[in-house]
N, C-alpha and C positions, 0 to 999 in steps of 0.2 A: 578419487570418488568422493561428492558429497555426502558430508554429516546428516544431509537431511533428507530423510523417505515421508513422502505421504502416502497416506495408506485414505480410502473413498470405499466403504462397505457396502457391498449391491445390498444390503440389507436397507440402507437409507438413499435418498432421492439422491438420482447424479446430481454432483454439484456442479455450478456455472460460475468459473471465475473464481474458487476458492477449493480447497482441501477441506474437510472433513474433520482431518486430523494427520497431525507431523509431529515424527519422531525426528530425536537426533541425539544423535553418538559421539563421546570425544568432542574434541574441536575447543575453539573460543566462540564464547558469546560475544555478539554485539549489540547493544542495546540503542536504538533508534531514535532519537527526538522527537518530535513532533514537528512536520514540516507542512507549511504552507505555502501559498502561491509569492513569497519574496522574492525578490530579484537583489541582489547585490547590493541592493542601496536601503535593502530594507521598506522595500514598499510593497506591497500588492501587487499584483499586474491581473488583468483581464478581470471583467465582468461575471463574464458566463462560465459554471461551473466547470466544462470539459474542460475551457483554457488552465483552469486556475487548478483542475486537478492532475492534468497533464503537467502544470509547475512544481509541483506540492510532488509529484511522484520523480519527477527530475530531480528533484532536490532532494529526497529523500536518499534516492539512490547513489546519490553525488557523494553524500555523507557514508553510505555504506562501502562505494568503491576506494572512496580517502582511508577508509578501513582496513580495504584488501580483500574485499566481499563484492559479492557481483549478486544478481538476483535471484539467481537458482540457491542464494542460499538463506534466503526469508524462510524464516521457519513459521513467525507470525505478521501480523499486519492489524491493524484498525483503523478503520477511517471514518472520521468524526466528521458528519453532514451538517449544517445548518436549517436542512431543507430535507429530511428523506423522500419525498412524494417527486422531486426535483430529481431525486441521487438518482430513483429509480425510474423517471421517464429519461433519464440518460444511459440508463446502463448499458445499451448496447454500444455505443458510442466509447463510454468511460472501459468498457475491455477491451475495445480497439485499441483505446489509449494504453491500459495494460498492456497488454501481446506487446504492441510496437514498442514498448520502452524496457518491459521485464518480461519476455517469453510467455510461455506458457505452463511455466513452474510455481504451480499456483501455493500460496503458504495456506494458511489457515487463517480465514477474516474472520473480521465482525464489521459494521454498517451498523454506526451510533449515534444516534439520532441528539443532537447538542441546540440550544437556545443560541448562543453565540458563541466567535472562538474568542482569543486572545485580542488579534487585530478585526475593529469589527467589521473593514471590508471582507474577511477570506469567510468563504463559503465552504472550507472542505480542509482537513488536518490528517495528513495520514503518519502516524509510526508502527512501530514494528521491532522486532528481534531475530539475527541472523544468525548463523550459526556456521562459523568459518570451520575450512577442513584442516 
């Protein structure tokens, strides 16, 4: 059984693609880097946001299953936009990209609106903290 419950209070608006709030018990942390759209050789790949968030969330995950964590055990998540006005005429698209990659075991986000990242092609940074059983 995982370390991690989300709890969604009918007292506040259902949430769309995120938790509320997540408990967790026991376990090991794992603390998540910050991952963008790289590919292996260190570059960027794609243009447009979905691609590059669909990579950024590959890669994140990549890093949490080398771990021995799978995505039902994100307790948190952040993801750092270049563009929020962007993030959000994507969002139904980008929880597509969620569900098909990490279920529907949603952690607890945030959507952080950033000037630039790191590499200044990547338009989107997501990490995160998991929380093994």
């Amino acid at each position: 059984m995982s370390p991690v419950h989300r709890i969604n209070p009918a007292e506040l608006a259902p949430p769309a693609g995120f938790s509320h709030a997540v408990t967790a018990t026991g376990g090991q942390l794992v603390f998540l880097a910050g991952q963008t759209a790289l590919d292996q050789d260190g570059k960027v790949i794609g243009t447009a946001l979905p691609e590059q968030f669909a990579t950024a969330l590959t890669n994140l995950l990549t890093a949490l299953r080398a771990a021995g964590g799978a995505p039902a055990d994100l307790a948190r998540v952040t993801v750092y936009a270049t563009d929020v006005a962007d993030y959000r005429a994507h969002a139904g698209e980008l929880g597509r990209i969620w569900r098909q990659l990490a279920g529907r075991d949603y952690p607890a986000m945030a959507v952080v609106g950033v000037a630039r990242l790191w590499d200044e092609q990547a338009l989107v940074e997501i990490d995160g903290v998991a929380v093994l059983p």
